[in-house]
ZAMARLUM-512336 format. One record per atom (N, C-alpha, C): x, y, z; residue number from 1; residue in one letter; atom name. Coordinates in pm, whole numbers, plus 32768, in hexadecimal, padded with zeros to 4 digits. Example, Ala and Ser with C-alpha at 12.3 -4.5 7.8 and 13.67 -1.06 7.14 Angstrom:
{{8527 7DC7 830C} 1 'A' 'N'}
{{84CE 7E3E 830C} 1 'A' 'CA'}
{{8528 7EB6 830C} 1 'A' 'C'}
{{8505 7F1F 82C4} 2 'S' 'N'}
{{8557 7F96 82CA} 2 'S' 'CA'}
{{850A 8003 8313} 2 'S' 'C'}
This chain:
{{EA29 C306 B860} 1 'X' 'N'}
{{EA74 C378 B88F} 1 'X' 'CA'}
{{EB09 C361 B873} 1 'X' 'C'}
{{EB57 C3C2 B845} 2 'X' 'N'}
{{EBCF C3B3 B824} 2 'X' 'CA'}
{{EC4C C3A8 B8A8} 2 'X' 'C'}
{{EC12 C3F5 B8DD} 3 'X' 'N'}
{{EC7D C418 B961} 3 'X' 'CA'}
{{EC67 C38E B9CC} 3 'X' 'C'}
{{EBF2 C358 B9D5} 4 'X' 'N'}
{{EBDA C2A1 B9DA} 4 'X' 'CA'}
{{EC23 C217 B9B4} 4 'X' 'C'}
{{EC25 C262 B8F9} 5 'X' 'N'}
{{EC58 C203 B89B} 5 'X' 'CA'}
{{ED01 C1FD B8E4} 5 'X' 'C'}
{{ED56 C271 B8D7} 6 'X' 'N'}
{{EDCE C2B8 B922} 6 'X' 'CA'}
{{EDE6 C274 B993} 6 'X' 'C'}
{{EDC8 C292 B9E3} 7 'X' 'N'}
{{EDC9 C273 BA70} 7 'X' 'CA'}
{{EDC6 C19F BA72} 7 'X' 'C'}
{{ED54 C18B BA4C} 8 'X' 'N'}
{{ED71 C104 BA42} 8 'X' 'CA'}
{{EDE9 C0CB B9E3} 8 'X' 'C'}
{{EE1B C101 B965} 9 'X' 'N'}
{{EE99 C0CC B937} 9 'X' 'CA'}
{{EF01 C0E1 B98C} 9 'X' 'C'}
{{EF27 C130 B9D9} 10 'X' 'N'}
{{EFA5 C14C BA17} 10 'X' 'CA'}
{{EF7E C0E9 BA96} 10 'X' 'C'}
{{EEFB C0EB BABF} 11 'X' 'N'}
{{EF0E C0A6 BB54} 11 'X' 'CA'}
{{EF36 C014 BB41} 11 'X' 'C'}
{{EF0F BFD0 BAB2} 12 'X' 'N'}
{{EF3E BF40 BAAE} 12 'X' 'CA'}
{{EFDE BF63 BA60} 12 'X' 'C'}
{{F000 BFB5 BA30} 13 'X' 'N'}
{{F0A8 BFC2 BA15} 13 'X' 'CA'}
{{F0E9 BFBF BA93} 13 'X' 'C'}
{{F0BD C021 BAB0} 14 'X' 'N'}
{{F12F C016 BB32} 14 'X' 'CA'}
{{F125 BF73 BBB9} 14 'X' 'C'}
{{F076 BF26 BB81} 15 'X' 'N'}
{{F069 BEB4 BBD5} 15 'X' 'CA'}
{{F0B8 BE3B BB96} 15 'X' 'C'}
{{F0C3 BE5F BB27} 16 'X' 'N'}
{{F0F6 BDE5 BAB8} 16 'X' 'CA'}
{{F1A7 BE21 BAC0} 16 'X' 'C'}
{{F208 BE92 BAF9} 17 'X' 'N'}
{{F286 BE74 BB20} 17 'X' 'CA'}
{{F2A6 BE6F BB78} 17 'X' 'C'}
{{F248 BE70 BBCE} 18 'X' 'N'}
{{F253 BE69 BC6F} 18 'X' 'CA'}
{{F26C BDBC BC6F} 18 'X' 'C'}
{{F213 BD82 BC44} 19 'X' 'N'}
{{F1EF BCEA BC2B} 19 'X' 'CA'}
{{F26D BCB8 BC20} 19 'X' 'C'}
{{F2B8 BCD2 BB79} 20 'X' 'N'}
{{F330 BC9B BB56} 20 'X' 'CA'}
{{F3A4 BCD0 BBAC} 20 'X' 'C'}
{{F3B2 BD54 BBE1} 21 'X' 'N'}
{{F419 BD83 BC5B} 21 'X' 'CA'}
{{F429 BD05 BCC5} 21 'X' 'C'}
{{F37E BCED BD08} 22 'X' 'N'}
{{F380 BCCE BD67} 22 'X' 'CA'}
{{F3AC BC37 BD4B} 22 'X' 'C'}
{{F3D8 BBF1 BCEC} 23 'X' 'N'}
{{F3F6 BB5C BCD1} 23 'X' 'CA'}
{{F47A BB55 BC84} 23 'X' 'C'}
{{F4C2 BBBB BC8D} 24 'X' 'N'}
{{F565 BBD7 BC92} 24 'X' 'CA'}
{{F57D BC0F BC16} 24 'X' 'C'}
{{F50D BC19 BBB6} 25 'X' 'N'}
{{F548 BC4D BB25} 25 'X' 'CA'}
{{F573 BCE5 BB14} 25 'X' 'C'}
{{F579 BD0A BA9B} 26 'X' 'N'}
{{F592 BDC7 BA9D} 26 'X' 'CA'}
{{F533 BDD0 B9F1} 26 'X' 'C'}
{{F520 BE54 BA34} 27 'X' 'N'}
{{F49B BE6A B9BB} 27 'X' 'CA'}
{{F50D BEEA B98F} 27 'X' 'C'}
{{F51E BEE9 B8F6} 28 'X' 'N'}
{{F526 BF8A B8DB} 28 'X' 'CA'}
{{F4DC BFD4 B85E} 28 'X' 'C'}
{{F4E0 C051 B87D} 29 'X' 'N'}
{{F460 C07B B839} 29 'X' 'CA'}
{{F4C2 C0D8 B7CF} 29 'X' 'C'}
{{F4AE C0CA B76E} 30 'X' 'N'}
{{F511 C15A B6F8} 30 'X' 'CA'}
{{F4F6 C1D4 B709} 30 'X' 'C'}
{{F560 C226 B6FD} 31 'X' 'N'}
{{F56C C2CF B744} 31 'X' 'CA'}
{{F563 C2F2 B7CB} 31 'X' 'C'}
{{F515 C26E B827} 32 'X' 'N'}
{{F50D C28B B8A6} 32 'X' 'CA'}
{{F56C C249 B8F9} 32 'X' 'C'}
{{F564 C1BC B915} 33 'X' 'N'}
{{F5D3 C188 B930} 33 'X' 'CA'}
{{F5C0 C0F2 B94E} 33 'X' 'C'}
{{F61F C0C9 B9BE} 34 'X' 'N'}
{{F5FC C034 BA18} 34 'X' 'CA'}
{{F5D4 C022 BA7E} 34 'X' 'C'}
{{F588 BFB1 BAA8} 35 'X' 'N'}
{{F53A BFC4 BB4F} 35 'X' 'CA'}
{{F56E BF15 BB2B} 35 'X' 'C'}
{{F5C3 BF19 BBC4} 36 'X' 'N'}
{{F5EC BE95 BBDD} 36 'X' 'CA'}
{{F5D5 BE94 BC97} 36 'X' 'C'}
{{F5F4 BDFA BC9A} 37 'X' 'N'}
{{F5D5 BDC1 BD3D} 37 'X' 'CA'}
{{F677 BDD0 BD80} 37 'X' 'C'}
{{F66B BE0B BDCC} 38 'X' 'N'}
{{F6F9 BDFA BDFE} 38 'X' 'CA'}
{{F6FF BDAA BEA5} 38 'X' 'C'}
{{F74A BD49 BEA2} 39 'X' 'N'}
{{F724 BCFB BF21} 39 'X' 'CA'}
{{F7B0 BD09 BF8F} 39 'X' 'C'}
{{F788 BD31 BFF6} 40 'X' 'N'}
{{F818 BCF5 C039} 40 'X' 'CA'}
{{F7F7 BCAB C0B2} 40 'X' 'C'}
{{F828 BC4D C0B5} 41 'X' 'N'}
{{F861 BBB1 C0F5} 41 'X' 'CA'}
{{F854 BBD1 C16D} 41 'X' 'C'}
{{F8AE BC1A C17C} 42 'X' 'N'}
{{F8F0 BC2F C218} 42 'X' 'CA'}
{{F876 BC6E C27C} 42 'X' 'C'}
{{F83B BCD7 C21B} 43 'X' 'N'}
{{F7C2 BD00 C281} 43 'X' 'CA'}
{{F74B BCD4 C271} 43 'X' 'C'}
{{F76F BC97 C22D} 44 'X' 'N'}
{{F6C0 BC4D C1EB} 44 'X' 'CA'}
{{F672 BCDA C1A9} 44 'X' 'C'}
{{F66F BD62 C162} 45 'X' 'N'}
{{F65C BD9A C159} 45 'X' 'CA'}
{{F644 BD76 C082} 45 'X' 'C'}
{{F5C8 BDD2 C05E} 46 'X' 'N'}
{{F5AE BDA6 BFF2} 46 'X' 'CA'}
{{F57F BE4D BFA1} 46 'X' 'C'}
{{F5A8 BE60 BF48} 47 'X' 'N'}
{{F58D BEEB BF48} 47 'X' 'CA'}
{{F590 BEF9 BE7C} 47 'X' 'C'}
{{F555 BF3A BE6E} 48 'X' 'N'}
{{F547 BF7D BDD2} 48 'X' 'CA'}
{{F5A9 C00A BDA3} 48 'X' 'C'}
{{F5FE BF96 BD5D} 49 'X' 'N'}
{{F66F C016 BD24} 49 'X' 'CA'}
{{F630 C05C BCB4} 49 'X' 'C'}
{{F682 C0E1 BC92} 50 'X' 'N'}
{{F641 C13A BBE2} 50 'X' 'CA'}
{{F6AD C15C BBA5} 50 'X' 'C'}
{{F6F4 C140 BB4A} 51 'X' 'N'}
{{F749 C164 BAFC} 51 'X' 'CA'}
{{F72A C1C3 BA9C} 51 'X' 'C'}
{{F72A C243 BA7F} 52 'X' 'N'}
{{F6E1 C28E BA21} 52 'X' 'CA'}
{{F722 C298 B986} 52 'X' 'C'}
{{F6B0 C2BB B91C} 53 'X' 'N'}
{{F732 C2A6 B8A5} 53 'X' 'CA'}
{{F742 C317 B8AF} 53 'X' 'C'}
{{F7AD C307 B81F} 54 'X' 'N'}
{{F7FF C3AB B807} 54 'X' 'CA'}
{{F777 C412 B808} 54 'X' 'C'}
{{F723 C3C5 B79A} 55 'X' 'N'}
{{F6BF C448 B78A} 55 'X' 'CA'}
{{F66D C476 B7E5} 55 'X' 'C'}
{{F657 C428 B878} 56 'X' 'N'}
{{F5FB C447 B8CD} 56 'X' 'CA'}
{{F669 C48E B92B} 56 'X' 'C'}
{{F6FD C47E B903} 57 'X' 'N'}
{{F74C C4F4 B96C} 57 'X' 'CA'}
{{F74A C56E B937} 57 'X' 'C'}
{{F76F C55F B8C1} 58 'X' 'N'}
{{F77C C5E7 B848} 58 'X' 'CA'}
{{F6ED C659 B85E} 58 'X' 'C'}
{{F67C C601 B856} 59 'X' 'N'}
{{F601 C614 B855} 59 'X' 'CA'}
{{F5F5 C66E B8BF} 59 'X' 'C'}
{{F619 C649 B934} 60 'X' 'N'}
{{F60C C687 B9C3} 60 'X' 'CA'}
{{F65D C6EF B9DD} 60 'X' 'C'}
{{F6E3 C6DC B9BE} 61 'X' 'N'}
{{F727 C75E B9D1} 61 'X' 'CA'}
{{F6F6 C7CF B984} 61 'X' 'C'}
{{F6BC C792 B8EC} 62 'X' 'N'}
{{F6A9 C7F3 B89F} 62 'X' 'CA'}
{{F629 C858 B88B} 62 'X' 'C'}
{{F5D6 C7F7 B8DB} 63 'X' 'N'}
{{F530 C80F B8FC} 63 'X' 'CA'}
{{F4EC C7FC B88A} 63 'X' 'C'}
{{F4EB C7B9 B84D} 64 'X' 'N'}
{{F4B1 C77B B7E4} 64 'X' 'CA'}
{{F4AE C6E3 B7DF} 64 'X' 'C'}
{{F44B C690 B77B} 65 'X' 'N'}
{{F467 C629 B768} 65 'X' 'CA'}
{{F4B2 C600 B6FD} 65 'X' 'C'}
{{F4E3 C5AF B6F0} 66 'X' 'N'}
{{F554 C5A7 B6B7} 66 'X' 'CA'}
{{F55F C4EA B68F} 66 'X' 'C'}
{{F57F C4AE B621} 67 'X' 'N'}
{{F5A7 C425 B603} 67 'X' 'CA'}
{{F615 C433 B631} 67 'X' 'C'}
{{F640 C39A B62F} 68 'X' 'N'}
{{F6E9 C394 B645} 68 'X' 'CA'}
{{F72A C3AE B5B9} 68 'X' 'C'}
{{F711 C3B3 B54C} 69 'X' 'N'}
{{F712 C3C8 B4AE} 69 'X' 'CA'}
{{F730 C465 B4C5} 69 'X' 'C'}
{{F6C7 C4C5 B4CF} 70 'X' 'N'}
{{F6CF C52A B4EC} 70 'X' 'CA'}
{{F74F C58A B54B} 70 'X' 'C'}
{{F753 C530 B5C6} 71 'X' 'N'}
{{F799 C573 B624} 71 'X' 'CA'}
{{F825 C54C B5F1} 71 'X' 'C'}
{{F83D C4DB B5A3} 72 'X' 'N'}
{{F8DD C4C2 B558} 72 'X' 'CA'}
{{F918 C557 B504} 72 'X' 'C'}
{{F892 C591 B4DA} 73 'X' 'N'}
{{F893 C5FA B474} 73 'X' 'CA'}
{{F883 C676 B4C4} 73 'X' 'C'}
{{F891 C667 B519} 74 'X' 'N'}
{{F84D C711 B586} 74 'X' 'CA'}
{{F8ED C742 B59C} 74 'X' 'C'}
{{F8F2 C7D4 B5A5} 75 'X' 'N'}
{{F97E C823 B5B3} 75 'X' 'CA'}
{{F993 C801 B646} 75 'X' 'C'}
């Protein structure tokens, strides 16, 4: 089943940057963006930042998808 095949690739993507988040690294993905660990000290608090790229901002305002290649080139 395809929607099976689907479903199981994304559930170990998103388990496999959760993984590297959760052990201080930053994963980034092209057109979409960065997923990093952001820690602070003071509260003991541990949390997952998203930096988006150009093309996944461009993309959104514009309602389309969009590369970051692309959205350099968008009016």
């Amino acid at each position: 089943n395809g929607n099976a095949i689907i479903d199981q690739t994304l559930y170990r993507m998103f388990l496999k940057l959760k993984n590297i988040t959760r052990q201080g690294g930053s994963v980034t993905l092209d057109d979409l963006g960065r997923f990093e660990a952001r820690w602070n000290p003071s509260r003991t608090v541990r949390s997952v930042g998203f930096a988006p790229s150009p093309g996944f901002i461009a993309g959104t305002r514009a309602g389309y998808v969009l590369t970051d290649a692309q959205a350099k080139a968008w009016p």
